[in-house]
MMTF fields as JSON, N, C-alpha, C and O atoms, coordinates in Angstrom:
{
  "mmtfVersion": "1.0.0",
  "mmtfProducer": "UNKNOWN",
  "numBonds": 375,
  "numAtoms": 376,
  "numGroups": 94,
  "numChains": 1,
  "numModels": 1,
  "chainsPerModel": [1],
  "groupsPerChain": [94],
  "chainIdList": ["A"],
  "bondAtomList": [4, 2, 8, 6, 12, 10, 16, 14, 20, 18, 24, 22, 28, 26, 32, 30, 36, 34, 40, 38, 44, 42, 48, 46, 52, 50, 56, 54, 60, 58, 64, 62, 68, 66, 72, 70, 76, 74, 80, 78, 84, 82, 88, 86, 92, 90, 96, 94, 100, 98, 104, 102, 108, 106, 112, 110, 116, 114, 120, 118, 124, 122, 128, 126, 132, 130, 136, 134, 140, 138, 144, 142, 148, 146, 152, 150, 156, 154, 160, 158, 164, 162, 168, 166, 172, 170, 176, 174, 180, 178, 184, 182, 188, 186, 192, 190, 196, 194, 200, 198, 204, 202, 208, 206, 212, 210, 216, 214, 220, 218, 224, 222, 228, 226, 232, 230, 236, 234, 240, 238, 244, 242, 248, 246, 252, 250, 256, 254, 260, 258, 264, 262, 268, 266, 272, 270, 276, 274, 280, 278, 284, 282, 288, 286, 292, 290, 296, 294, 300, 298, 304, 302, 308, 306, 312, 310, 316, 314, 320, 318, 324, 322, 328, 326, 332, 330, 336, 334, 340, 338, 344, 342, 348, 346, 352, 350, 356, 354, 360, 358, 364, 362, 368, 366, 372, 370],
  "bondOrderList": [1, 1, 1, 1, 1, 1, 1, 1, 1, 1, 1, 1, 1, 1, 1, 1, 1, 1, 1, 1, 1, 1, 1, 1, 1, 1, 1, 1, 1, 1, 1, 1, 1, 1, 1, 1, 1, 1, 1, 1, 1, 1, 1, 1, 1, 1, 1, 1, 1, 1, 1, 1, 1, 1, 1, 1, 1, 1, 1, 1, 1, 1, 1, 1, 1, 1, 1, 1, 1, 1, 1, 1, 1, 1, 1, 1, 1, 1, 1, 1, 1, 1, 1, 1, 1, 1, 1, 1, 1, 1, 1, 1, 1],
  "groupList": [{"groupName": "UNK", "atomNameList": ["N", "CA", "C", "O"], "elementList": ["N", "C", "C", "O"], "formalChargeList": [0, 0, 0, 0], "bondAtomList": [1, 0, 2, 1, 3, 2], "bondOrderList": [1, 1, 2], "singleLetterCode": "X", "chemCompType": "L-PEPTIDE LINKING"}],
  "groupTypeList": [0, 0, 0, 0, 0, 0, 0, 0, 0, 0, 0, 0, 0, 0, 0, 0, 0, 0, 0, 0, 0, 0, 0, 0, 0, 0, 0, 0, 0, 0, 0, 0, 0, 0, 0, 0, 0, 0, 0, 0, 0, 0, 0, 0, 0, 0, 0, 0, 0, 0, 0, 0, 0, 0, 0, 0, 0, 0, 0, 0, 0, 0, 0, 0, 0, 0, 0, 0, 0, 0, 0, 0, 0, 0, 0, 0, 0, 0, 0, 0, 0, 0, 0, 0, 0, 0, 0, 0, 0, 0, 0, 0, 0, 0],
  "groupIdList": [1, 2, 3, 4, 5, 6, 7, 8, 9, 10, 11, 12, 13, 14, 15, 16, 17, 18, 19, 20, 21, 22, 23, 24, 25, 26, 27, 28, 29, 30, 31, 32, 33, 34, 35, 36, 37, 38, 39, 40, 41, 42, 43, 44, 45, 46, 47, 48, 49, 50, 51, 52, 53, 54, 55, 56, 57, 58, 59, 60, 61, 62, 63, 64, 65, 66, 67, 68, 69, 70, 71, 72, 73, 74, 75, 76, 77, 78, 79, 80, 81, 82, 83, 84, 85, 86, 87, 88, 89, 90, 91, 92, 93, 94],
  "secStructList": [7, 3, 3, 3, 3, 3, 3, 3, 3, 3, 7, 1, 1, 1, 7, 2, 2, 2, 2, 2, 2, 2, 2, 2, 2, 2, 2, 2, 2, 2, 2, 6, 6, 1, 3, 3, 3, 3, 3, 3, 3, 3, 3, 3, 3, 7, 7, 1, 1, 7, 5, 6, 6, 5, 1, 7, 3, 3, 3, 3, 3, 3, 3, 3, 3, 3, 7, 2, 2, 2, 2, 2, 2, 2, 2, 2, 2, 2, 1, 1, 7, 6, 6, 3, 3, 3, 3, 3, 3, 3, 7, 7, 7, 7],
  "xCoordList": [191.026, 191.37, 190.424, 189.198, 191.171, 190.069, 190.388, 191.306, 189.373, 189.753, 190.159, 189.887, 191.06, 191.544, 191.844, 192.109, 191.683, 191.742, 193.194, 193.535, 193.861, 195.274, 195.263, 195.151, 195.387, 195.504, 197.216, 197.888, 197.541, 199.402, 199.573, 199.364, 200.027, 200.725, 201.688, 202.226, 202.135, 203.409, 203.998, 203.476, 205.192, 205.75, 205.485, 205.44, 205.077, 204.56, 206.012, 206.236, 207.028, 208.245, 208.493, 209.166, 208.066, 209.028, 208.616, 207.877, 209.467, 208.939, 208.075, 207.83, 207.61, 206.077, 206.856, 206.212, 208.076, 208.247, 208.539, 207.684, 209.079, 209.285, 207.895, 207.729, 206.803, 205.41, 205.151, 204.902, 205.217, 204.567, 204.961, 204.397, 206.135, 207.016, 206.789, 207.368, 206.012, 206.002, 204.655, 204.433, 203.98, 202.176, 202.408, 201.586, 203.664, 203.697, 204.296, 203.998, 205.375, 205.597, 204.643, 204.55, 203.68, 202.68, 201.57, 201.165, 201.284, 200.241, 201.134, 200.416, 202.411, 202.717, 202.842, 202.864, 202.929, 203.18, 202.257, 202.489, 200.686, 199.829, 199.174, 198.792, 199.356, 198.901, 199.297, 198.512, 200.891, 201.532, 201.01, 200.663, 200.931, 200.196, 198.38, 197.808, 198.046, 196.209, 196.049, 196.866, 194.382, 194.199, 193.496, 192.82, 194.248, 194.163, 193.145, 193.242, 191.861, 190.643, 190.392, 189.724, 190.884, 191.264, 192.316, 193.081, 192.559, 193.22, 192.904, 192.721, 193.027, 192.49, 193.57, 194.37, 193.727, 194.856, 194.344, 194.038, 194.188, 193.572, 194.6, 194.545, 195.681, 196.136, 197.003, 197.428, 197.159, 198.01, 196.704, 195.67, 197.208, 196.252, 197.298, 198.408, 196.547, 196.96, 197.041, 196.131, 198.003, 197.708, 197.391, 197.95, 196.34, 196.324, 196.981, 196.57, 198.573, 199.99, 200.434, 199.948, 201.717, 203.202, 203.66, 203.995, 203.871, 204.53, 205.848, 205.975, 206.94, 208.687, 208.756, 209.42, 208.142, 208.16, 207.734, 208.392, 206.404, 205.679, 204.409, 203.704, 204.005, 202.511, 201.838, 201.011, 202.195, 201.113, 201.9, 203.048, 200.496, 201.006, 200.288, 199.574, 200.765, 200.124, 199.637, 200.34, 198.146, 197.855, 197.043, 196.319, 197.38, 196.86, 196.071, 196.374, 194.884, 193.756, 194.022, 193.629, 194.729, 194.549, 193.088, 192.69, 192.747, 191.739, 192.139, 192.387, 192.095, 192.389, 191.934, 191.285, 192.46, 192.063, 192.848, 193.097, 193.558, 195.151, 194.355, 193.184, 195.598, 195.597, 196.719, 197.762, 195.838, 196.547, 197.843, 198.591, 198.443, 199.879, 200.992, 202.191, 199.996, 200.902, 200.709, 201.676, 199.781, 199.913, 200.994, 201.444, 201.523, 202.196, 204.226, 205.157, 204.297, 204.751, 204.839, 205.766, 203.958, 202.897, 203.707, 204.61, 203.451, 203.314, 205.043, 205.552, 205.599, 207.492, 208.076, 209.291, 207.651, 207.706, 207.555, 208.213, 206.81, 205.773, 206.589, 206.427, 207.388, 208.2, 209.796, 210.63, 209.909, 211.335, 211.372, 212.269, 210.653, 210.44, 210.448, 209.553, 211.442, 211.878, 210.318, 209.866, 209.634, 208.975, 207.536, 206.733, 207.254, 206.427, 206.176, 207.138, 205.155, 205.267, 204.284, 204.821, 203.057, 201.813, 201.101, 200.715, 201.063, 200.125, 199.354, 199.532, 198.632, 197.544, 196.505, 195.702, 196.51, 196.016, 194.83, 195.031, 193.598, 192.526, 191.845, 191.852, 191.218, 190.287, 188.902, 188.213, 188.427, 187.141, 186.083, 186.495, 184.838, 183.767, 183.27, 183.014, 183.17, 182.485, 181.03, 180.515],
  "yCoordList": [-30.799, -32.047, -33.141, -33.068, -34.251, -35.06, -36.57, -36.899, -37.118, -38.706, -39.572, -39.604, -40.735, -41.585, -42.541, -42.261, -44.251, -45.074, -46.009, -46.33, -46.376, -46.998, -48.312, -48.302, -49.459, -51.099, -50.915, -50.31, -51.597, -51.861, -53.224, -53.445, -54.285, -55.59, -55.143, -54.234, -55.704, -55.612, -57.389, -58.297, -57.427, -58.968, -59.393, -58.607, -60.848, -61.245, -61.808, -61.986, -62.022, -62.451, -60.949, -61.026, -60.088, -58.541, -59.057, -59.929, -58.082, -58.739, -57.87, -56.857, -58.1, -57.377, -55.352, -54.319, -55.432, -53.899, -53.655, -52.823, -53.868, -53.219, -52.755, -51.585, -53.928, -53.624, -52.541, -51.492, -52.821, -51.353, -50.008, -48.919, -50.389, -48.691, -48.437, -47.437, -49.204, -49.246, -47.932, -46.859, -48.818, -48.1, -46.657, -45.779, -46.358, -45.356, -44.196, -43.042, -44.655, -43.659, -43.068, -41.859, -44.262, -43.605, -42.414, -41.401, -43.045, -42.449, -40.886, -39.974, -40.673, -39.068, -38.634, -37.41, -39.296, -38.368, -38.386, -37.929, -39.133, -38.935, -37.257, -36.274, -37.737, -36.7, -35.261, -34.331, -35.076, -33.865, -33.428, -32.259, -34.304, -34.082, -33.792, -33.282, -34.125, -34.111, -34.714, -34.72, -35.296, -35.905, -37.467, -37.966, -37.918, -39.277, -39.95, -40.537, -40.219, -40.304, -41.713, -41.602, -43.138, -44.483, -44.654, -43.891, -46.313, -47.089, -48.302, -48.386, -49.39, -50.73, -51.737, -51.583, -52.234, -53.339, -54.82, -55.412, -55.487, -56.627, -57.551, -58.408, -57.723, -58.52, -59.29, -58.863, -60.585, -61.374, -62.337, -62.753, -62.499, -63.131, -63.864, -63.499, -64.927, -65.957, -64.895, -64.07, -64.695, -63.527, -64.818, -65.907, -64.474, -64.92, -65.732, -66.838, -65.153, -65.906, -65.132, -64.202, -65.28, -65.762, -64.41, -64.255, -63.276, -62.308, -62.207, -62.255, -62.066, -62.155, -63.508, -63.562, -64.678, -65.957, -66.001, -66.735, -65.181, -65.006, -65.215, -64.741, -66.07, -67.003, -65.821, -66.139, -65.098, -64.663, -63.203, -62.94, -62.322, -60.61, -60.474, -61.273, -59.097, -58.401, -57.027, -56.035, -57.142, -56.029, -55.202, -55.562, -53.692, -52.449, -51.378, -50.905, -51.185, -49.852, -48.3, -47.877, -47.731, -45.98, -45.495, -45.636, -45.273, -43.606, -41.931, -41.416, -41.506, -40.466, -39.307, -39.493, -38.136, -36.678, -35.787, -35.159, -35.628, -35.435, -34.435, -34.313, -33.753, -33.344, -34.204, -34.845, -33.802, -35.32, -34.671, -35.619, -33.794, -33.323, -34.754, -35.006, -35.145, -35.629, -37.052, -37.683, -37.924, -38.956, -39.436, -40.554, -38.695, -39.505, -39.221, -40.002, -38.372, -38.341, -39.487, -40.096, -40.231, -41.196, -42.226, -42.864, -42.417, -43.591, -43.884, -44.728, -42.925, -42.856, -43.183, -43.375, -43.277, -43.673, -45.21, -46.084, -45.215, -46.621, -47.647, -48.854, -47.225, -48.157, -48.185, -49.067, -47.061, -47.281, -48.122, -48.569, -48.171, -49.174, -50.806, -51.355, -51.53, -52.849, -53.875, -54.695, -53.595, -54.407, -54.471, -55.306, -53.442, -53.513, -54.429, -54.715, -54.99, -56.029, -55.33, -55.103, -55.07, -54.316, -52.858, -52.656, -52.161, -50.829, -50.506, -50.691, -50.072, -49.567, -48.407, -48.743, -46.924, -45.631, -45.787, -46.109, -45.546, -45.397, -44.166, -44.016, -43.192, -42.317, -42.466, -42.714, -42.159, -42.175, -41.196, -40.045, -41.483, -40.492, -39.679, -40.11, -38.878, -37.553, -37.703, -36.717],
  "zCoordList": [168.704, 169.349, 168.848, 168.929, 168.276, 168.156, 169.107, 169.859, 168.726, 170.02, 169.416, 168.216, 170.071, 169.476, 170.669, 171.838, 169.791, 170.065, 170.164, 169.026, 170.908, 170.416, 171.243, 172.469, 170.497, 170.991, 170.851, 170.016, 171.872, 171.53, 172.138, 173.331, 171.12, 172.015, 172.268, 171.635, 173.29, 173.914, 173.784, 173.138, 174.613, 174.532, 175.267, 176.213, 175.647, 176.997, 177.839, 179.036, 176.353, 177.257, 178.304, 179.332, 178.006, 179.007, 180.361, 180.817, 180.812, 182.559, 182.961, 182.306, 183.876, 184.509, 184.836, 184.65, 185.249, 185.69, 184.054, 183.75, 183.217, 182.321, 181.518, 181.174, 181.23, 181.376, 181.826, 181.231, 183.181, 184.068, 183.637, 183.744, 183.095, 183.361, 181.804, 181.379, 180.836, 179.428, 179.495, 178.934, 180.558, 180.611, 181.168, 180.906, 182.04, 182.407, 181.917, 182.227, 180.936, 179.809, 178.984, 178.771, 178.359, 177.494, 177.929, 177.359, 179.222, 179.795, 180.254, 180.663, 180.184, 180.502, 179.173, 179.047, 178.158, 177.076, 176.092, 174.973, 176.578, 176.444, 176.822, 176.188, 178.459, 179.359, 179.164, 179.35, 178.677, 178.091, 176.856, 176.69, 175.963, 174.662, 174.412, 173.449, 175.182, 174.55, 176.184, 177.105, 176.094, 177.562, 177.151, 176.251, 178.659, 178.792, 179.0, 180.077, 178.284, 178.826, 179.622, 180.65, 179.243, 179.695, 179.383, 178.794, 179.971, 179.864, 181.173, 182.388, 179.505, 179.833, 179.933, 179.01, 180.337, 180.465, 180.128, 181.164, 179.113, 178.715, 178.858, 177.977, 179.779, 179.8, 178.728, 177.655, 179.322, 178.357, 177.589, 178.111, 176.141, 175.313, 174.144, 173.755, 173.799, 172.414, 171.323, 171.397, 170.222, 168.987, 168.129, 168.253, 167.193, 165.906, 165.416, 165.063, 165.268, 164.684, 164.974, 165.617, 164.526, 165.436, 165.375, 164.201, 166.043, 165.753, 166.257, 167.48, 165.487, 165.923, 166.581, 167.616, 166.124, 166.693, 167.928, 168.665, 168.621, 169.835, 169.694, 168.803, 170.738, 170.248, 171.638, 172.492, 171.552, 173.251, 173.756, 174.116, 173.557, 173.762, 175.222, 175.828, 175.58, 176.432, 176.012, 175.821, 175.882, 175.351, 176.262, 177.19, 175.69, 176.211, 175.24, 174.145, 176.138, 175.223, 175.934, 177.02, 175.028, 175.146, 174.874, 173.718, 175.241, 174.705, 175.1, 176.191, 174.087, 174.487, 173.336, 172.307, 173.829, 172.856, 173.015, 174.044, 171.318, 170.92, 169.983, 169.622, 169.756, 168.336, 166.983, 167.109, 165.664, 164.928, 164.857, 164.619, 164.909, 164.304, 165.982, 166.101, 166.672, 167.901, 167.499, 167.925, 166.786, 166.451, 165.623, 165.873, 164.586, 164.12, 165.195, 165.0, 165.865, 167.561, 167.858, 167.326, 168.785, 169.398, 168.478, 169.02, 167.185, 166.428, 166.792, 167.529, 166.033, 166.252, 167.647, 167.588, 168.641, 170.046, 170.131, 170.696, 169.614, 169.661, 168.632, 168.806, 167.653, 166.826, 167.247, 167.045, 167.825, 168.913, 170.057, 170.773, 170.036, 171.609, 171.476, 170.834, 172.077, 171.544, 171.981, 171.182, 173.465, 173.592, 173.158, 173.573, 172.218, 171.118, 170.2, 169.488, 169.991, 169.191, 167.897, 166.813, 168.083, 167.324, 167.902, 169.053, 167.047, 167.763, 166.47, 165.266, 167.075, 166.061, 166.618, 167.488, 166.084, 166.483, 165.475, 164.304, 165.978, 165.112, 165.58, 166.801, 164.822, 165.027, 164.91, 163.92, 166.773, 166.913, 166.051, 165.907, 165.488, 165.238, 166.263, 167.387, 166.02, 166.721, 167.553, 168.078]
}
């Protein structure tokens, strides 16, 4: 098992339950897969630039400890999902 880090914007247009129920998918198939160590909710924020013509995400921090054969799982979830805007899985050092 190793640990890993995952930032995901979401859309700030979604509405707040679809949000909610966004955080709550991940976090079970997190929880089924490896374990859920956090999760941070940073809110809504300005991006950089413009993603799909959207000046402003809502972003969320995973931590957790998977095995890698479930990340790229994780990743395929994460690009099906319409109110995705950015994700990004990084692996922590030991």
């Amino acid at each position: 098992m190793n640990k890993y880090e995952s930032v995901i914007i979401l859309s700030a247009n979604a509405t707040e339950e679809a949000t909610v129920a966004f955080g709550e998918k991940m976090k079970e198939l997190i929880s089924a897969n490896g374990e859920l160590t956090n999760v941070e909710e940073w809110g809504k924020k300005t991006l950089a630039y413009d993603i799909n013509k959207q000046k402003e995400g809502y972003y969320i921090l995973f931590t957790f400890d998977a095995k890698p054969e479930f990340i790229a799982e994780f990743e395929r979830v994460l690009r099906l999902d319409e109110i995705v805007l950015k994700h990004i899985v990084i692996k922590l050092e030991k």
